[in-house]
C-alpha positions in Angstrom: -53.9 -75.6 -18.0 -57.0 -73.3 -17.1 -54.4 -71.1 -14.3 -52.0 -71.1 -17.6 -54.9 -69.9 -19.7 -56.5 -67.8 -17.0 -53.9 -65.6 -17.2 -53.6 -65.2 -21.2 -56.7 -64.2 -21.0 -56.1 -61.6 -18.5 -53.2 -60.3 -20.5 -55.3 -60.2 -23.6 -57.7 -57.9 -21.8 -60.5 -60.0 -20.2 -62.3 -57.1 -17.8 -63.1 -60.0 -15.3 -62.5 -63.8 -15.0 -63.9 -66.1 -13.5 -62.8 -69.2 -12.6 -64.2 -73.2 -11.5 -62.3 -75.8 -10.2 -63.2 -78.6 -8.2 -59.7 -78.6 -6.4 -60.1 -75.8 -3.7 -56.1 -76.3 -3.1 -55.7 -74.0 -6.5 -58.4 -71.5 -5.5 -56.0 -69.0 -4.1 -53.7 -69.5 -6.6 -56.1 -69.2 -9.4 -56.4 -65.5 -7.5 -53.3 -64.8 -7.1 -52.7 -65.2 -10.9 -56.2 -64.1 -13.0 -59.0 -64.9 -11.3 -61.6 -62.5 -9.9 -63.8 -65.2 -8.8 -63.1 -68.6 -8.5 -65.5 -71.9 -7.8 -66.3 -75.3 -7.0 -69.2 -75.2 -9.4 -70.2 -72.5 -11.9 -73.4 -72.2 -9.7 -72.0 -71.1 -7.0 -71.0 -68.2 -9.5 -74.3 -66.7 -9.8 -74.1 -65.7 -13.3 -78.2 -67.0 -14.6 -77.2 -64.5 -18.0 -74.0 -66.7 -18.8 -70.6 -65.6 -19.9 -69.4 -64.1 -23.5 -66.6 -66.4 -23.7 -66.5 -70.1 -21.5 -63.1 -72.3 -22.2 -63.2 -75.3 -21.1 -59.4 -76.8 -20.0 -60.4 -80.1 -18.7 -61.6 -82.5 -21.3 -64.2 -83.6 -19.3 -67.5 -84.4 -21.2 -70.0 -83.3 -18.2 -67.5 -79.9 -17.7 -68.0 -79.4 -21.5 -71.9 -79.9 -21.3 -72.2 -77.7 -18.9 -70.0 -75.0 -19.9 -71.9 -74.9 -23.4 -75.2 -74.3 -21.7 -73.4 -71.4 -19.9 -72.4 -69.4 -22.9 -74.0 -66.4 -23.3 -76.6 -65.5 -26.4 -73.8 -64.2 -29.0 -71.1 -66.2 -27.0 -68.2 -68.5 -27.6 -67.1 -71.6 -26.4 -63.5 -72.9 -26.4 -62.8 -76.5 -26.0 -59.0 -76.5 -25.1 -59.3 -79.3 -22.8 -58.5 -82.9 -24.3 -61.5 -85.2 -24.4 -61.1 -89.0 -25.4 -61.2 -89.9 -29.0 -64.3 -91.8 -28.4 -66.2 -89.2 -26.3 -69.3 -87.7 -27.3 -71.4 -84.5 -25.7 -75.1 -83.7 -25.8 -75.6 -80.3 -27.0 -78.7 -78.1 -28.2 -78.2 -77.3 -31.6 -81.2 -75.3 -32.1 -79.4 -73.1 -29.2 -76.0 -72.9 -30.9 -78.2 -71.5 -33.7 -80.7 -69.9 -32.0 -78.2 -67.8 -29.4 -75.4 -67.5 -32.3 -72.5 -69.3 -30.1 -69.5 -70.1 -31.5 -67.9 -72.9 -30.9 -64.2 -73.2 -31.3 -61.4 -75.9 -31.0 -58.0 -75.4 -30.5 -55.0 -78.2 -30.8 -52.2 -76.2 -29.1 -49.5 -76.8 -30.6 -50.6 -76.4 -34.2 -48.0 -72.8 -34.5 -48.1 -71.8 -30.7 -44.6 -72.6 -29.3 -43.2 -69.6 -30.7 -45.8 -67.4 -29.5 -45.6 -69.5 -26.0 -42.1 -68.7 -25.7 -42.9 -65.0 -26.2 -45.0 -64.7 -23.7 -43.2 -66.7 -21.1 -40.3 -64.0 -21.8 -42.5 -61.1 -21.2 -43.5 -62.4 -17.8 -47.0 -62.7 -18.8 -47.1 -66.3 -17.4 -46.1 -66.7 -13.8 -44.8 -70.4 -14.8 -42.7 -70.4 -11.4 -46.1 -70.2 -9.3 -47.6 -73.1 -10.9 -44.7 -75.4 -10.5 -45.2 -77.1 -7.3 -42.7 -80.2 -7.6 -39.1 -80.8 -8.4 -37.2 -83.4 -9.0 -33.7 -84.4 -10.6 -33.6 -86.7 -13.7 -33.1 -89.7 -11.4 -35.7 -89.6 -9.3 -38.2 -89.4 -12.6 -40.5 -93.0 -11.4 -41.1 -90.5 -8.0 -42.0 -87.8 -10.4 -44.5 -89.6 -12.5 -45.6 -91.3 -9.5 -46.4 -87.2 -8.1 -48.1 -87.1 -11.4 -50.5 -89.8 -10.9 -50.9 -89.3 -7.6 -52.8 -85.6 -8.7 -49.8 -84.0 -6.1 -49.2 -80.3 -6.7 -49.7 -79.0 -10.0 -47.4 -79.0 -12.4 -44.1 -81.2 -12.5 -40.4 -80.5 -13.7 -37.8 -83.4 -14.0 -34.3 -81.6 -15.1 -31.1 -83.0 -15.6 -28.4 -81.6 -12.5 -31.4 -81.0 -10.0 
């Protein structure tokens, strides 16, 4: 999801993006697509001032801890990434109200597959670059096997493969 929403945020005129992922395998791709800078760690960034805008994709309580304490003063945080129902995140609320940061949530697919379509037909998401694994509609246990597995990034099972 973050190379999907990498390069949205490109198209919607982001002057530079940078990017962290743990998985070094995606670094060049994350390039290739939107990133000017990509990381293990948002340390290795070098950015002590923050970011205006930090979206976390992965769900992750520690990766949303820590990208809160990254926004910038006046800065917003999207939380696209899925975290547990149960999960809970320690946050400074004197800082959310002290440095004005928004924080916003977004469930994707309250009114987005239209727009999601749209964009896929303009060619302003390279879809074909992140799929990294095929397979036909019988071979679907190998596919979800892939899946859990973490192999490649994303997976299509179709019908007359």
């Amino acid at each position: 999801m973050g190379l999907l929403l990498g390069q949205l945020v490109k198209n919607s005129g982001a002057s530079s993006l940078d990017m962290v992922d743990t998985n070094r395998a995606r670094h060049d791709l994350a390039k290739r697509l939107a990133a000017d800078r990509v990381a293990v760690s948002a340390d290795e960034l070098d950015r002590p001032q923050g970011w205006d805008v930090v979206i976390d994709a992965t769900g992750v309580v520690p990766a949303i801890e820590d990208g809160l304490r990254r926004v910038a003063r006046g800065g917003t945080f999207l939380m696209f990434g899925v975290a547990n129902a149960d999960a809970s995140a320690k946050f400074s609320p004197f800082r959310v109200y002290n440095d004005e940061i928004r924080i916003i949530g977004s469930m994707a697919v309250l009114h987005s597959f239209e727009r999601a379509l749209a964009l896929f037909a303009k060619g302003v998401v390279d879809s074909e670059a992140m799929i990294t694994n095929r397979f036909p509609l019988a071979e679907y246990s190998i596919a979800i096997d892939a899946f859990l597995a973490g192999s490649g990034l994303k997976i299509q099972v179709a019908p007359g493969m």
